[in-house]
Structure formats: C-alpha cells, structure tokens
ROVO-402403 format. One record per residue (C-alpha): residue number from 1; residue in three letters; z, y, x. Coordinates in nm, 3 decimals. Each point is the difference from the previous one (the first is absolute). Last residue first. Example, Ala and Ser with C-alpha at 12.3 -4.5 7.8 and 13.67 -1.06 7.14 Angstrom:
<i 2 aa SER up 0.714 north -0.106 east 1.367> .
<i 1 aa ALA up 0.066 north -0.344 east -0.137> .
***
This chain:
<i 283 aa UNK up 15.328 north 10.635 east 7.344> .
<i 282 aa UNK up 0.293 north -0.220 east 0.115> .
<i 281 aa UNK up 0.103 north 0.113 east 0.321> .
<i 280 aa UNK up 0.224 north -0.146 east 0.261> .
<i 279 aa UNK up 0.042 north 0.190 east 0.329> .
<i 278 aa UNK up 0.130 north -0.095 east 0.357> .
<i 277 aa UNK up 0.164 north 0.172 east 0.297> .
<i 276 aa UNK up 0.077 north -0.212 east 0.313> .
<i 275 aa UNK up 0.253 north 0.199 east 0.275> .
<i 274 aa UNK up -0.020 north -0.188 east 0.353> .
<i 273 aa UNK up -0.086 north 0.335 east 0.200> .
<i 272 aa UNK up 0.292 north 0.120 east -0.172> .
<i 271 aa UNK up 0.195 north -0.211 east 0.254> .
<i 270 aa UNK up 0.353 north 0.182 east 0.045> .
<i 269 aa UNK up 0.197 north -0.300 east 0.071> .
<i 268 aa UNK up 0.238 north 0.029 east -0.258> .
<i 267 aa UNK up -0.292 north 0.093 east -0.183> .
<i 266 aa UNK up -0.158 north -0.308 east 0.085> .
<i 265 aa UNK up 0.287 north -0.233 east -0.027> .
<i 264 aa UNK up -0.005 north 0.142 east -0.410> .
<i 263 aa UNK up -0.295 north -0.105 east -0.057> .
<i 262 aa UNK up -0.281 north 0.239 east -0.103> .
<i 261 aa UNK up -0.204 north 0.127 east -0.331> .
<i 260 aa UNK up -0.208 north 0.302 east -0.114> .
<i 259 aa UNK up -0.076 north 0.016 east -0.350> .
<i 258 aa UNK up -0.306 north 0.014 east -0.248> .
<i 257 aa UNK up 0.031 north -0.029 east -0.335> .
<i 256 aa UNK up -0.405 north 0.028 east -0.145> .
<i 255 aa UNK up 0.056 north 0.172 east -0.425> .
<i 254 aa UNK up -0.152 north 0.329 east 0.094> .
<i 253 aa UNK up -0.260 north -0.153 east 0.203> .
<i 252 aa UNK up -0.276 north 0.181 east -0.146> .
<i 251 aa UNK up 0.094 north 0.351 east 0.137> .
<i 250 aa UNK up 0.276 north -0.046 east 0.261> .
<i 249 aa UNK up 0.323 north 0.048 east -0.159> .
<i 248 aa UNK up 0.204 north -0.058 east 0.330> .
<i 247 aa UNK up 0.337 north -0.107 east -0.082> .
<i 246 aa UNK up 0.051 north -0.201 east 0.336> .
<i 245 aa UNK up 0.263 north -0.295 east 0.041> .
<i 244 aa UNK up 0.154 north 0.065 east 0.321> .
<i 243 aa UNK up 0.207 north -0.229 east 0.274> .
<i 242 aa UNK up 0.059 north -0.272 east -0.253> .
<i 241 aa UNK up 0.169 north -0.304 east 0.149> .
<i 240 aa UNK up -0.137 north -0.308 east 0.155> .
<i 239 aa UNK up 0.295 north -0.261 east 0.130> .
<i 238 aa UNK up -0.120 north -0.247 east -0.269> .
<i 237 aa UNK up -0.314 north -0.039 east 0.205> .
<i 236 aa UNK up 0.143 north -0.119 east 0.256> .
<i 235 aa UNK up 0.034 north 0.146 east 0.384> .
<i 234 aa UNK up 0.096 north -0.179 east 0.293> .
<i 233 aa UNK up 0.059 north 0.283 east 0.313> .
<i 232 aa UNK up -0.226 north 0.217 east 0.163> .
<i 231 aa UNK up -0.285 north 0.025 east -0.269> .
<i 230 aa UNK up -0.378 north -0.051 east 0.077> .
<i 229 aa UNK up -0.265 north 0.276 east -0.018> .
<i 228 aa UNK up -0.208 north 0.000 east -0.289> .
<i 227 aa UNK up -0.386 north -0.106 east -0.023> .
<i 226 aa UNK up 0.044 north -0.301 east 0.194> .
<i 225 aa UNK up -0.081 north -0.265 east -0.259> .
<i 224 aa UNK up 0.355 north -0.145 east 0.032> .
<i 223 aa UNK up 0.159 north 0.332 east -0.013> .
<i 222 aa UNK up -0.216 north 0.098 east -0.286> .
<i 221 aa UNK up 0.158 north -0.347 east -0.192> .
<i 220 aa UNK up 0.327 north 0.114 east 0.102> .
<i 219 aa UNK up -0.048 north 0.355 east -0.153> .
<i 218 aa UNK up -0.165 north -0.177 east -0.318> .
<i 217 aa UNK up 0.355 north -0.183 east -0.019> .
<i 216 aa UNK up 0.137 north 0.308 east 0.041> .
<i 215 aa UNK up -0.165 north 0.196 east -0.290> .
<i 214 aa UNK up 0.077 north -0.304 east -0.229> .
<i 213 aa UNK up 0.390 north 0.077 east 0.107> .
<i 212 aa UNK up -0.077 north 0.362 east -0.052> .
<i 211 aa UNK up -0.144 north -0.044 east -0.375> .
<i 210 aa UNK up 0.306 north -0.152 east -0.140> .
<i 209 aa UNK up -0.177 north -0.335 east -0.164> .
<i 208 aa UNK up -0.120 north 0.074 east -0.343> .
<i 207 aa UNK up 0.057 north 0.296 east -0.164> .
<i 206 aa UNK up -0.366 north -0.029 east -0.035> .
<i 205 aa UNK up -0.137 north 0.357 east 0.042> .
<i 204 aa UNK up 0.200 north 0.123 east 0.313> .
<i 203 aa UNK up 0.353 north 0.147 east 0.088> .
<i 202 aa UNK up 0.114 north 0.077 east 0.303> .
<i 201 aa UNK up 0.371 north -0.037 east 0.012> .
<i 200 aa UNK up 0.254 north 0.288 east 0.159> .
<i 199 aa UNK up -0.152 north 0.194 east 0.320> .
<i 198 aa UNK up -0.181 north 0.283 east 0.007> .
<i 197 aa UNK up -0.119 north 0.082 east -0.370> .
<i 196 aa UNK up -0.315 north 0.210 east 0.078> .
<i 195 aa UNK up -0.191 north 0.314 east -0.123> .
<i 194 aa UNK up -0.194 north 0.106 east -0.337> .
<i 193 aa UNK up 0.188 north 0.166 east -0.299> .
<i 192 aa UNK up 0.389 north -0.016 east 0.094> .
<i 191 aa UNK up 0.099 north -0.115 east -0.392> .
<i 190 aa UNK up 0.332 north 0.008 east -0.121> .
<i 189 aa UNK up 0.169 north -0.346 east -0.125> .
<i 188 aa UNK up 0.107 north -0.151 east -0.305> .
<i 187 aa UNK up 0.048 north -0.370 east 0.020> .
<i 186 aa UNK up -0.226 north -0.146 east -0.220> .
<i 185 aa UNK up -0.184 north -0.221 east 0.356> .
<i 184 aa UNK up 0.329 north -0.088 east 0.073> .
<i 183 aa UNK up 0.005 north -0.188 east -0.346> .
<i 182 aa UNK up -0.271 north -0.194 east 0.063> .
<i 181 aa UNK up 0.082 north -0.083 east 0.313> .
<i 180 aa UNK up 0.322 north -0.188 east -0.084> .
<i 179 aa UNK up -0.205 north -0.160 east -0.319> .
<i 178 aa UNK up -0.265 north -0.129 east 0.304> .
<i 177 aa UNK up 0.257 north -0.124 east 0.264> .
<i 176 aa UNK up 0.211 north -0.163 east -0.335> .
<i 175 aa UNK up 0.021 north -0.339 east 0.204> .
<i 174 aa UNK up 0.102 north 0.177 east 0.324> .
<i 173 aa UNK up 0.127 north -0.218 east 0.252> .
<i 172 aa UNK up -0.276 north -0.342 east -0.003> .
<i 171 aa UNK up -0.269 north 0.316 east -0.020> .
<i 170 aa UNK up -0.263 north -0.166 east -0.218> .
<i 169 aa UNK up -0.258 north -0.195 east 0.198> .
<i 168 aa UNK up -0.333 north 0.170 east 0.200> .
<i 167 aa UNK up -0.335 north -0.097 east 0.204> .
<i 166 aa UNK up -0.153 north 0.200 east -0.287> .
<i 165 aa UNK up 0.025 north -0.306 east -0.214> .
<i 164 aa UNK up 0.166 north -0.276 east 0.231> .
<i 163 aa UNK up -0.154 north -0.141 east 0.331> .
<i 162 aa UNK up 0.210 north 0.215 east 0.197> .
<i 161 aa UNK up 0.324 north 0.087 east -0.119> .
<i 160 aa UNK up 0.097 north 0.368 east 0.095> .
<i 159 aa UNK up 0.282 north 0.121 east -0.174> .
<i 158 aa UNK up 0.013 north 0.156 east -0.412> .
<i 157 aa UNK up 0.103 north 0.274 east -0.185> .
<i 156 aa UNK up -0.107 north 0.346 east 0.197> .
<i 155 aa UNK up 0.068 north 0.347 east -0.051> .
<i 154 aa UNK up 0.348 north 0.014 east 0.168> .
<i 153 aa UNK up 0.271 north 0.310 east -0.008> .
<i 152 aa UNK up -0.036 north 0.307 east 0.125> .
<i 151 aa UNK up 0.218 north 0.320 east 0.071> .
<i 150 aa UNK up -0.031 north 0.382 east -0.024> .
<i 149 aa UNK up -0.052 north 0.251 east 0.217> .
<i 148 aa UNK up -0.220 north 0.324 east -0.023> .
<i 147 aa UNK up -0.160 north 0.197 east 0.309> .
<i 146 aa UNK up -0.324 north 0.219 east -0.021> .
<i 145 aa UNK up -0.322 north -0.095 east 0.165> .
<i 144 aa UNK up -0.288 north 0.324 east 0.002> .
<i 143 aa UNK up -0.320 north -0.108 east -0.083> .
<i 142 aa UNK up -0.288 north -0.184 east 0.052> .
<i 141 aa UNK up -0.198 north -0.328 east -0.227> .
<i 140 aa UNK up -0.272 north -0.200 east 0.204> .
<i 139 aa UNK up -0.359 north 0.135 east -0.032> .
<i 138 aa UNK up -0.141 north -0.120 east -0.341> .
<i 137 aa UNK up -0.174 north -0.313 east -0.147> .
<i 136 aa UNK up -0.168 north -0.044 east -0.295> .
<i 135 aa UNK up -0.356 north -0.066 east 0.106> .
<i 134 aa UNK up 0.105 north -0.285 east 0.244> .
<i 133 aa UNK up -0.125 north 0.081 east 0.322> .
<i 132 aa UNK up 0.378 north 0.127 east 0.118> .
<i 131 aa UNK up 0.086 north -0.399 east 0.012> .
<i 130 aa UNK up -0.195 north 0.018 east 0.374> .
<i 129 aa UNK up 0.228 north 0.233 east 0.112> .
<i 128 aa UNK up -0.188 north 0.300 east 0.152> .
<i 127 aa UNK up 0.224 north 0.096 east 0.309> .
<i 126 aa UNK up -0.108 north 0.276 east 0.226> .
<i 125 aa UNK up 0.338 north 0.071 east 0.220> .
<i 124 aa UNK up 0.138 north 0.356 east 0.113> .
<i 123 aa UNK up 0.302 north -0.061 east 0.181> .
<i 122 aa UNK up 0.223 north 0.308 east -0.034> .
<i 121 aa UNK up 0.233 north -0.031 east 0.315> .
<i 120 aa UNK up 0.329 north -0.141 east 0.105> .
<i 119 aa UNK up 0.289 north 0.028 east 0.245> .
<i 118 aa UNK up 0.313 north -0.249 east -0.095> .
<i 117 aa UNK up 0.324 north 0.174 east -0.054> .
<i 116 aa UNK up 0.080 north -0.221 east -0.258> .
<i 115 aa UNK up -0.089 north -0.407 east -0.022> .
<i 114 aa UNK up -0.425 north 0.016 east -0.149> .
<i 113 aa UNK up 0.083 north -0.318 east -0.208> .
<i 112 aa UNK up -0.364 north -0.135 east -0.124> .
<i 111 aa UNK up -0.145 north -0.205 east -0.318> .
<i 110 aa UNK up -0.284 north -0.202 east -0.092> .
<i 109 aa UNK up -0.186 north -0.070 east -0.324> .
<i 108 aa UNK up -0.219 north -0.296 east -0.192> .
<i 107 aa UNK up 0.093 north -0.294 east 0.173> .
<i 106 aa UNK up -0.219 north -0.268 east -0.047> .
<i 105 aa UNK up -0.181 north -0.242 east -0.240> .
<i 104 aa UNK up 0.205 north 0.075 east -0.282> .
<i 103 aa UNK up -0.124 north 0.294 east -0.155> .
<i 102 aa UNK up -0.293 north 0.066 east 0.233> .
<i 101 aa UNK up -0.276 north 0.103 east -0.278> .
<i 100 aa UNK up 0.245 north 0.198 east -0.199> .
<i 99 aa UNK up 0.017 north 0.273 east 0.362> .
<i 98 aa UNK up 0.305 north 0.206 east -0.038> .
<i 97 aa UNK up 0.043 north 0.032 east 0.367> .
<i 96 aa UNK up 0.308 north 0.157 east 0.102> .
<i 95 aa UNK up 0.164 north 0.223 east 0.277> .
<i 94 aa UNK up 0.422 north 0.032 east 0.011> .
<i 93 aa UNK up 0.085 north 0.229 east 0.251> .
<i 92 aa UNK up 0.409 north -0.001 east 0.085> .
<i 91 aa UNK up 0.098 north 0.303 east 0.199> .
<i 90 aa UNK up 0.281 north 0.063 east 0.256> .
<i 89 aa UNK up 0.376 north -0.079 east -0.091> .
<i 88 aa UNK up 0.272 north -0.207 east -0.101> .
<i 87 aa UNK up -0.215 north -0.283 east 0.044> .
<i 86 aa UNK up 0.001 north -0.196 east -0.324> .
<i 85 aa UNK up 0.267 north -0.286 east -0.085> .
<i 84 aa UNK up -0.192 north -0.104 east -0.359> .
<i 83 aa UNK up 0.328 north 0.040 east -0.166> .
<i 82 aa UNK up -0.144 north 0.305 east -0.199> .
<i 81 aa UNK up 0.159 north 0.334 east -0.023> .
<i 80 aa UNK up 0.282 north -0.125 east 0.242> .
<i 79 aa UNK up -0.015 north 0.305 east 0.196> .
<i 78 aa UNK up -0.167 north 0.284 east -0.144> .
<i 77 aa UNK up -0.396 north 0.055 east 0.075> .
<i 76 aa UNK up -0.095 north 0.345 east 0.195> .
<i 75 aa UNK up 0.012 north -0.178 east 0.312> .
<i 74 aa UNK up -0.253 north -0.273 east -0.106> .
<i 73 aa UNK up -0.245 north 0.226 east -0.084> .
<i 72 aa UNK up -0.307 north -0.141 east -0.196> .
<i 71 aa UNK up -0.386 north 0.009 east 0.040> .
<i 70 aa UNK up -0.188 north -0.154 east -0.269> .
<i 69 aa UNK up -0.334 north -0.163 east -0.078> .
<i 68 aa UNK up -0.198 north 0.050 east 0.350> .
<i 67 aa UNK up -0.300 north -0.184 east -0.049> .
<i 66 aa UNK up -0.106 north -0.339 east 0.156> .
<i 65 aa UNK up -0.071 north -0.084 east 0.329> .
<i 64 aa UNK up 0.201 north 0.221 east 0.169> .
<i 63 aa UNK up -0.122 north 0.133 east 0.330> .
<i 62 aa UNK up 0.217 north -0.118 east 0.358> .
<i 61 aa UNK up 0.346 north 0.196 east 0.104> .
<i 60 aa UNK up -0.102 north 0.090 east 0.334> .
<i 59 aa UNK up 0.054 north 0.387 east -0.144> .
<i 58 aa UNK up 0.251 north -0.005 east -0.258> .
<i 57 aa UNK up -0.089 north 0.011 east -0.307> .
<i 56 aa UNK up -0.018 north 0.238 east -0.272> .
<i 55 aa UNK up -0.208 north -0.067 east -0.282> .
<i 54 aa UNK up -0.026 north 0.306 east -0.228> .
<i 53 aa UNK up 0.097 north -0.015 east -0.431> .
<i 52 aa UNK up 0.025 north -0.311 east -0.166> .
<i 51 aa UNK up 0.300 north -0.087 east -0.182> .
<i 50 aa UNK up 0.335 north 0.268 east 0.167> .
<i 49 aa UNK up 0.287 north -0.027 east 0.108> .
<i 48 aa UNK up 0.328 north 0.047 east -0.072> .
<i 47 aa UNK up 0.049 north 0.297 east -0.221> .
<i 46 aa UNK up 0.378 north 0.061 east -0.157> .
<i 45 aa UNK up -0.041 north -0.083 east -0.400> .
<i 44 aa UNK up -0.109 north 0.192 east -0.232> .
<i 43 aa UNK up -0.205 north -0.275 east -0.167> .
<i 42 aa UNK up -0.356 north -0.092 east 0.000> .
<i 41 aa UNK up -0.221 north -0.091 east 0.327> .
<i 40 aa UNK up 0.218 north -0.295 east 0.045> .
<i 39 aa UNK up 0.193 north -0.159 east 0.240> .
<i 38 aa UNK up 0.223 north -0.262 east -0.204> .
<i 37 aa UNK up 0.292 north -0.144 east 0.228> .
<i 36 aa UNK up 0.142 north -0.367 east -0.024> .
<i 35 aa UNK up 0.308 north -0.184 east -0.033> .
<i 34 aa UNK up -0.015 north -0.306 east -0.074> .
<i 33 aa UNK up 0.126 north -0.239 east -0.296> .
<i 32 aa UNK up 0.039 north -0.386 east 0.063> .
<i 31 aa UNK up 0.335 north 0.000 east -0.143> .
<i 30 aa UNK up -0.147 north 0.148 east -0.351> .
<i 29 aa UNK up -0.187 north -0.297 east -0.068> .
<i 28 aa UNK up 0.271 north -0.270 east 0.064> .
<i 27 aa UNK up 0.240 north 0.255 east -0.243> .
<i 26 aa UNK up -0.261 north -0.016 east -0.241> .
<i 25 aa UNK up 0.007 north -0.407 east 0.021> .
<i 24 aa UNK up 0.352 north -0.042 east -0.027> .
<i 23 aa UNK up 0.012 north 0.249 east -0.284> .
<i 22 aa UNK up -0.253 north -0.218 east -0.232> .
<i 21 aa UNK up -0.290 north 0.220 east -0.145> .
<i 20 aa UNK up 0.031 north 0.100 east -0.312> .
<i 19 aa UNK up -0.160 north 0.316 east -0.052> .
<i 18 aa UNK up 0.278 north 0.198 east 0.012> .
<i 17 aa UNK up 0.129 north -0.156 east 0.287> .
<i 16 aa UNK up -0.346 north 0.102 east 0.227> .
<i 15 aa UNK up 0.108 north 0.380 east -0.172> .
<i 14 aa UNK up 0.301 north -0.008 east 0.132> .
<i 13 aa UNK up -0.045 north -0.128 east 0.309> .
<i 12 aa UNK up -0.265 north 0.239 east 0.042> .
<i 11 aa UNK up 0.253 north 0.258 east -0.039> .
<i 10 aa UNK up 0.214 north -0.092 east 0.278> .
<i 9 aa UNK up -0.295 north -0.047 east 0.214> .
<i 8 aa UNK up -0.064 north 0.383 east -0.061> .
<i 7 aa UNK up 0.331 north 0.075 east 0.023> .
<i 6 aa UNK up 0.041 north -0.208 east 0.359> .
<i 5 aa UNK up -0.309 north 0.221 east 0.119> .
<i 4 aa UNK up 0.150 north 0.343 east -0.110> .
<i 3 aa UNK up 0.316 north -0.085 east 0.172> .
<i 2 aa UNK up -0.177 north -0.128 east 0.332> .
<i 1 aa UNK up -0.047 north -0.329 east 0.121> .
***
C-alpha cells in the first residue's frame, strides 16, 4: 500500500470509530483493502488510455461482439497500482453490452490483451446493440483516460446461501459490513467524471453478495451451457475479483453498475477470453 492509501484507511478508521463501531471489526474491514487505480476522463493525471475511441485489432484477431468500451495501456500503469497481476505491457480492451433485457441471463461484455509489439489495424465493425432501441440511449461514453490511485474496500454484507432471501446470509466476519460501508461511502474523495476503477471491489445495488463472486458463479454456469470457454485449473467463485467497474453515465442508466470480473487463476493464466461483466440496475 502506498502512503496516501494507508492515510486514507487511517482516516476511515477514524471516522468507522467515531461512529461506534467495535475496533475488532474495523480493523477486519480494513484488512481486506485493495489497491486499485481510477482511469478517468477528469483529473490531471498521466493519460492511460482511452473509453471509446478506434478499434484496433490485430488482423486474425476475430470481430467483437459487443462495443469497444475502453482501451487501456498496461505499460503506462505503475507497478503494484492494483494487485490484479496485469501484463506489464500491451493493451487491455474492455467491450460491454449494457443491454437491461440480459441482466442475468449472460455475460454482458468481453475483454482482450493485445501483448506489445503486436501489429494491428483499424477494424471497422457495424454493431447496433440491441439495448440502443431504447429511446434514451446514447453511443458509449469517449475520452481521454487519466491515472489516479487510491484503494478499496468491500461493498457487500452477506455470502451466498441459496434458498435464503436473495440467495444471501449476513457476512459470518463482518457484522457491521453495512455501518463499515456507510461510512466509506462519506469519505471525501475527488471525482474522475466518467472512466473505470480497475481493480479493488465492484460494487452493485444490493450490497449484497460481492458482485464478482456472483459474476463467477454465472461464469461457471456459461461454462456449463457452452457459451464461455472453460478454465485450466479449478476455479470458485470466491476466487472472482474485479478486473474494472465502468463509470459510464450512459443516458437512462445513470444509476446501472456495471463491472468487469475474472479469477484470479485466469489472469495468472492470461485468459481474458474468460472475463464475465454484469450490471444491476434499478430503474
């Protein structure tokens, strides 16, 4: 962690003791804190990437699907910005499909490592998403990514029990999950305008279940319907991290959270074709 991120969870311990909440239990909290980058299109920071903007490709590489939603240099990231383990290089493209009608039924994005010193081309492509019919939507946000760091802590309270309300119990570890979040949520903080959080916690509507380990158990259930490739190795669903979680302010789904998930075998192994993205939205 750096200096600025242990004063920032510093201070939230302050402010989580302030309002009563036991030490133990803060301290519990705060060891689960990640370090994670913030790419937006605010800031002065140094330029990373960029949301939207040309699809290059390479040349056998085969069309998206979906729409190019960000394009980010790995090269021009610091070490140890996130603990994700990233190449050290090349290009990360993130695509998404922030289709309503699909939340839940399948995966909703894709992403791509281009590793450096690979050739590519513009690749035109004709997509019309089929969500772009609603009468509020817009072309995906673009701009210029600029680099800020920070760290994350948890937006989720409970673990996955099927058969209980939203398939969920109270996190056993973290009685005051909710209070804890409610104070990070006060904590002061600078805004990047639209962009992505790579790495850290996703966060979604319920702060129910952490929203990459739901991700990954729709991942297996993809797997088993053969719409995503297979993993190498054993993968759970508690081994799903947040790759991205996407600040896109798409007209009329202001309020949708939408992130990017993986586990962490796959980006040992280097298997973005195995990233699952998924949205909640509550109109």
């Amino acid at each position: 962690m750096s200096p600025e991120n242990l004063d920032t969870l510093n201070e939230f311990r302050e402010r989580a003791l302030a309002e009563g909440i036991p030490p133990d239990d803060i301290e519990r909290w705060v060891a689960t804190a990640r370090p994670c980058a913030f790419l937006g299109t605010g800031g002065n920071g140094p330029v990373v990437g960029r949301l939207g903007g040309p699809l290059m490709l390479p040349a056998d590489a085969p069309d998206p699907w979906c729409k190019l939603a960000a394009t980010i240099d790995l090269a021009a990231l610091p070490s140890g910005v996130t603990d994700l383990g990233l190449p050290a290089d090349g290009h990360l493209l993130l695509f998404a499909d922030p289709d309503p009608d699909r939340i839940g039924e399948g995966n909703l994005g894709s992403a791509l490592h281009i590793p450096a010193g690979t050739p590519v081309e513009e690749r035109p492509v004709d997509l019309d998403p089929e969500w772009k019919n609603y009468p509020y939507e817009t072309d995906l946000p673009e701009g210029l990514l600029r680099l800020s760091t920070d760290v994350s802590l948890p937006y989720y309270t409970s673990v996955h029990a099927p058969g209980q309300p939203l398939d969920c119990v109270d996190h056993p570890e973290h009685p005051h999950a909710n209070e804890l979040i409610e104070v990070w949520t006060e904590m002061p903080g600078e805004g990047i305008g639209r962009g992505l959080q790579l790495g850290g916690y996703a966060e979604d509507e319920n702060w129910a279940e952490d929203p990459s380990v739901a991700a990954g158990r729709e991942a297996a259930r993809a797997v088993a319907r053969g719409e995503l490739p297979a993993p190498d190795t054993d993968v759970r669903p508690e081994d799903w991290v947040c790759l991205a979680q996407w600040m896109h302010g798409l007209d009329g789904l202001e309020t949708a959270l939408y992130s990017w998930s993986i586990s962490r075998q796959d980006l040992a192994a280097g298997r973005f074709d195995r990233v699952y993205a998924t949205m909640t939205w509550n109109p």
